[in-house]
OpenMM code with the backbone's topology and positions (N, CA, C; nanometers):
from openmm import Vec3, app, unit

residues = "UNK UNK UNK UNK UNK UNK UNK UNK UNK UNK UNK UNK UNK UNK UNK UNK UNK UNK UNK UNK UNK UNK UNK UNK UNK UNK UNK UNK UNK UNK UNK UNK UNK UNK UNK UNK UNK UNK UNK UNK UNK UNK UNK UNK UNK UNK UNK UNK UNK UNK UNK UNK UNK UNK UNK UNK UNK UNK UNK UNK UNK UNK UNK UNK UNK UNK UNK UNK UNK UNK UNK UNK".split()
positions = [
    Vec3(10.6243, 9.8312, 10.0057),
    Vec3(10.5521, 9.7513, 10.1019),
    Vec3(10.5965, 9.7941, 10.2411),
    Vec3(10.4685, 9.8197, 10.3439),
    Vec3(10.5357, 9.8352, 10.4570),
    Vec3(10.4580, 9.7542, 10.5742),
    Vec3(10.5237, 9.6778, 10.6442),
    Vec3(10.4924, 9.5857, 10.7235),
    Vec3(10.4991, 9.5821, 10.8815),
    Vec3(10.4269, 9.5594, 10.9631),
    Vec3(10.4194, 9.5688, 11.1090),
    Vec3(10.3719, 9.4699, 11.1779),
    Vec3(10.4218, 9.4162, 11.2856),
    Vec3(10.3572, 9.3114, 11.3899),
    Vec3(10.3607, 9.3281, 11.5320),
    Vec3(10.2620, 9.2676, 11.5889),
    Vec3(10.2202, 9.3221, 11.7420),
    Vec3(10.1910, 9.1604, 11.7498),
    Vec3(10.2658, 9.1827, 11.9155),
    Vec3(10.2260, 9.0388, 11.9577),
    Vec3(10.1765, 9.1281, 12.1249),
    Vec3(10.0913, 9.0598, 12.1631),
    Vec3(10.0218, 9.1301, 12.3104),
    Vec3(9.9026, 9.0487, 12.3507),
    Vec3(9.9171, 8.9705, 12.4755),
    Vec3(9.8681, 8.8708, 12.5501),
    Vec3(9.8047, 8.7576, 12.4906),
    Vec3(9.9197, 8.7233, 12.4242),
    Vec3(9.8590, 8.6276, 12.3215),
    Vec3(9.8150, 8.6135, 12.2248),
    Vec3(9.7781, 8.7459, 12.1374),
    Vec3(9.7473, 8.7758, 12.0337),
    Vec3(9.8498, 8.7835, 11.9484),
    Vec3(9.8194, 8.7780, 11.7797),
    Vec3(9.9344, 8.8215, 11.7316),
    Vec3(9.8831, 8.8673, 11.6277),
    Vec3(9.9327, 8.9832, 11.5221),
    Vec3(9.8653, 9.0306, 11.4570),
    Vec3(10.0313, 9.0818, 11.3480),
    Vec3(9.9641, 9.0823, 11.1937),
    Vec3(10.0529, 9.1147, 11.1295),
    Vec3(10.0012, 9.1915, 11.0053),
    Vec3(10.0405, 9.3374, 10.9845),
    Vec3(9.9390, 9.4195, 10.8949),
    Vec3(10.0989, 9.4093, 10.7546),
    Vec3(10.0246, 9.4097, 10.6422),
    Vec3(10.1269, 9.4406, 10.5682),
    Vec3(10.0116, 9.5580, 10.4605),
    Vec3(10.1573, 9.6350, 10.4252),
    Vec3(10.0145, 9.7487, 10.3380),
    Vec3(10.1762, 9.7596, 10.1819),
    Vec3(10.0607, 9.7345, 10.0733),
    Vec3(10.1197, 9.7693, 9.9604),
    Vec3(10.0914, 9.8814, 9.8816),
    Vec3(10.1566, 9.9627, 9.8625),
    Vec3(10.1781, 10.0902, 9.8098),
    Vec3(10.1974, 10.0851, 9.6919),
    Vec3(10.2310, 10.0060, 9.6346),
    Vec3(10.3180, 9.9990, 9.4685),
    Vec3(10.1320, 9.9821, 9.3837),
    Vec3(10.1441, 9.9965, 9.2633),
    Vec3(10.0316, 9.9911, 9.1491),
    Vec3(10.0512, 9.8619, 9.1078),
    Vec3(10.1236, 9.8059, 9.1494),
    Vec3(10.1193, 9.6047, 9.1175),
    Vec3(10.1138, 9.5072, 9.2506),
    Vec3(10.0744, 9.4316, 9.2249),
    Vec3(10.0656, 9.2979, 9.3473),
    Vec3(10.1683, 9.2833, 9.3780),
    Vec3(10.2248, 9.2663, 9.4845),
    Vec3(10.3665, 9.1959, 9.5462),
    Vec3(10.3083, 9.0561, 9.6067),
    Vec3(10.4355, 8.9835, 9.6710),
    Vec3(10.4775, 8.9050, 9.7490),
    Vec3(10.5511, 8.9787, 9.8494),
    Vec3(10.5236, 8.9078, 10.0018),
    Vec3(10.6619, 8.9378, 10.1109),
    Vec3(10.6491, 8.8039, 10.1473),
    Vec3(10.7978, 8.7806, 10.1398),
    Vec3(10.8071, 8.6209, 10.2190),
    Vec3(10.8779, 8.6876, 10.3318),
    Vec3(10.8797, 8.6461, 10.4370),
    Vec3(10.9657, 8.6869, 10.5672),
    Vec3(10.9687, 8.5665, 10.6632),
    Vec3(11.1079, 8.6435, 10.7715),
    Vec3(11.0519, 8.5278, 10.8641),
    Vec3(10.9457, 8.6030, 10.9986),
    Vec3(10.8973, 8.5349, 11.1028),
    Vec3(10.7989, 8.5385, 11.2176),
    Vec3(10.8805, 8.5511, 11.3348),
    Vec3(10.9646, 8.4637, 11.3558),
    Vec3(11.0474, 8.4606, 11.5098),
    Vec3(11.1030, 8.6053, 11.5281),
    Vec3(11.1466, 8.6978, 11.4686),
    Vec3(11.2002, 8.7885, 11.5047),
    Vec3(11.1143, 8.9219, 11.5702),
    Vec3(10.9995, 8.8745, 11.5296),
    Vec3(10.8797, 9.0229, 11.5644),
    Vec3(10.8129, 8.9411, 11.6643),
    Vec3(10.8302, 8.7861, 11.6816),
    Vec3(10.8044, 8.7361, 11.8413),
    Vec3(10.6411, 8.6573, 11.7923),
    Vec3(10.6146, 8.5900, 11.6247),
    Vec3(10.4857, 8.5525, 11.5939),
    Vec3(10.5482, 8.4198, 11.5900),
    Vec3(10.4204, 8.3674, 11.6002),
    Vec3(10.4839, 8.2074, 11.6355),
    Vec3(10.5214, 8.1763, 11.4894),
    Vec3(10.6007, 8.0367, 11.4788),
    Vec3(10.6464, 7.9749, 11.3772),
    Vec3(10.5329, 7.8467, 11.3893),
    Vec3(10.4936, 7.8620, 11.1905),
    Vec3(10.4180, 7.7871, 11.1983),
    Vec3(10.2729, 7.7833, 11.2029),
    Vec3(10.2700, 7.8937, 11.2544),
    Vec3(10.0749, 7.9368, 11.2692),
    Vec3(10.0191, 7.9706, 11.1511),
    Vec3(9.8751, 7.9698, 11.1594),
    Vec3(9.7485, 8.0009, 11.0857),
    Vec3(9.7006, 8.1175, 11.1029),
    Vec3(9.7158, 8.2299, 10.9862),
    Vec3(9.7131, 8.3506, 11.0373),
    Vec3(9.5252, 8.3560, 10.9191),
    Vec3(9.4187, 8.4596, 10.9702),
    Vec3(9.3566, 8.4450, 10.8941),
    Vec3(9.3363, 8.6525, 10.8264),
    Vec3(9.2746, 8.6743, 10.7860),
    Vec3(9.3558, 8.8120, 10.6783),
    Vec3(9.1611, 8.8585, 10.7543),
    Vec3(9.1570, 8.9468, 10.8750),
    Vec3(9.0371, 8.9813, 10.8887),
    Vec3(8.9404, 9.1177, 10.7851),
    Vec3(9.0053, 9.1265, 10.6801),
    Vec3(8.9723, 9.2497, 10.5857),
    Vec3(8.8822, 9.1560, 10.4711),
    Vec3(8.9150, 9.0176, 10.4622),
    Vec3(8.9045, 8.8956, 10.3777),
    Vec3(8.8239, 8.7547, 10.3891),
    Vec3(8.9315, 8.7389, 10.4739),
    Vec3(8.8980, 8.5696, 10.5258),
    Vec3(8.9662, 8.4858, 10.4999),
    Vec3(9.0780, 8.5065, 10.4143),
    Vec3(9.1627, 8.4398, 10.3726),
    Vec3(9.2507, 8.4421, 10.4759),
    Vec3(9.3117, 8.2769, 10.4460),
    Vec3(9.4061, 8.2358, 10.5536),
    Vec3(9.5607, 8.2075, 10.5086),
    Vec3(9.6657, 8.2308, 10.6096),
    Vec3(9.8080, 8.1985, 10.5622),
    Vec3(9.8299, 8.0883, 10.6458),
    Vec3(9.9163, 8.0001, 10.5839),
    Vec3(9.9695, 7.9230, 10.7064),
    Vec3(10.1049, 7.9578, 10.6695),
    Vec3(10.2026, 7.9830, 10.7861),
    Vec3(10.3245, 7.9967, 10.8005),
    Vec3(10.4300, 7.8396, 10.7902),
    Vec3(10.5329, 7.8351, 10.7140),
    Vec3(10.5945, 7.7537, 10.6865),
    Vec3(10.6851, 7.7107, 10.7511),
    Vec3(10.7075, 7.6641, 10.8599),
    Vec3(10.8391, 7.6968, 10.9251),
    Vec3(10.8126, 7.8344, 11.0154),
    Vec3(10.9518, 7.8622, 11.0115),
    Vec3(10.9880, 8.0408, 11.0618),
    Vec3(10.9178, 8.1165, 10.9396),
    Vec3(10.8578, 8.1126, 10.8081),
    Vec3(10.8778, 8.1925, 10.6861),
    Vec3(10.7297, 8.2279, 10.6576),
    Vec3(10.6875, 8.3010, 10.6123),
    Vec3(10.5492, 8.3298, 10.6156),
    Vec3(10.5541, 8.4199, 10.4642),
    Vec3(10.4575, 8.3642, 10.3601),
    Vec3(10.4696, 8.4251, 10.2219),
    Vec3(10.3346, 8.4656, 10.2314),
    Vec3(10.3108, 8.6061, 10.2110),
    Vec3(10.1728, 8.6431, 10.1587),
    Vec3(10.1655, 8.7515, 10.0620),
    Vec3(10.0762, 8.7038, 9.9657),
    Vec3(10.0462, 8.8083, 9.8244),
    Vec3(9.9482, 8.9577, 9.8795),
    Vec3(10.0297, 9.0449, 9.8743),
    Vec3(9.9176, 9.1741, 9.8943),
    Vec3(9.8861, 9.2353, 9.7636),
    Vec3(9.7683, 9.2607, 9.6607),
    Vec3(9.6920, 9.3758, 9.6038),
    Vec3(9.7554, 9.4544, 9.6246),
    Vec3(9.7519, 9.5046, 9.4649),
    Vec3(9.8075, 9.6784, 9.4223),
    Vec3(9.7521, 9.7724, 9.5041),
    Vec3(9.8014, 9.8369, 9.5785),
    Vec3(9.7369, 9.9282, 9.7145),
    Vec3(9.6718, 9.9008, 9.7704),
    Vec3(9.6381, 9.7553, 9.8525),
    Vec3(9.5566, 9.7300, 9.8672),
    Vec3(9.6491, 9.7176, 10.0903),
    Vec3(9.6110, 9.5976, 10.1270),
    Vec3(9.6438, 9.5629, 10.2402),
    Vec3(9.5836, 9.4436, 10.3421),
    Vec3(9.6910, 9.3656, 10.4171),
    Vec3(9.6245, 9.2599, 10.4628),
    Vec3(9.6374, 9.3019, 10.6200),
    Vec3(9.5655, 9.2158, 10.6932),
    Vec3(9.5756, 9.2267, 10.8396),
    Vec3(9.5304, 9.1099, 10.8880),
    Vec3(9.6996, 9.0055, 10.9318),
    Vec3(9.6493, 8.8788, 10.9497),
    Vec3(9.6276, 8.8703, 11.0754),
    Vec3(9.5575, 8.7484, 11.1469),
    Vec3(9.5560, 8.7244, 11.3061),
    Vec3(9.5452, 8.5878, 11.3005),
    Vec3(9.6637, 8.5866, 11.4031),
    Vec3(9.7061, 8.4188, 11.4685),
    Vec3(9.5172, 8.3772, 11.4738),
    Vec3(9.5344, 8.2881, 11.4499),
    Vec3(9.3931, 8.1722, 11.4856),
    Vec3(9.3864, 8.1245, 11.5921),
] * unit.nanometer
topology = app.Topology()
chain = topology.addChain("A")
for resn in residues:
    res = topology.addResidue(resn, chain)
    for name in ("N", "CA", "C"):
        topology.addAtom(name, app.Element.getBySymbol(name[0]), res)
């Protein structure tokens, strides 16, 4: 799994891409890459939405597949 976040004028954006031939999980935390704690991220490849727990943010990515969430 490899994961990236951009925060820039208010935006925030968080791509995670899975490489493996099975589904994962990444739970992580948000404060450290500067995404708010707590937000509603929605997956624009989808439509599906995360809400962040706290600092901790769990999202399931597809066997090679990939998400790309954005703050709401």
């Amino acid at each position: 799994m490899l994961g990236w976040a951009r925060v820039y004028e208010g935006d925030e954006v968080l791509v995670i891409v899975n490489r493996s031939g099975s589904e994962r999980t990444l739970t992580n935390g948000l404060s450290f890459a500067g995404l708010s704690p707590g937000a509603t991220f929605e997956d624009v490849l989808t439509g599906a939405t995360v809400t962040a727990s706290g600092d901790s943010i769990s999202v399931t990515v597809p066997a090679r597949g990939s998400v790309v969430l954005v703050k709401r």
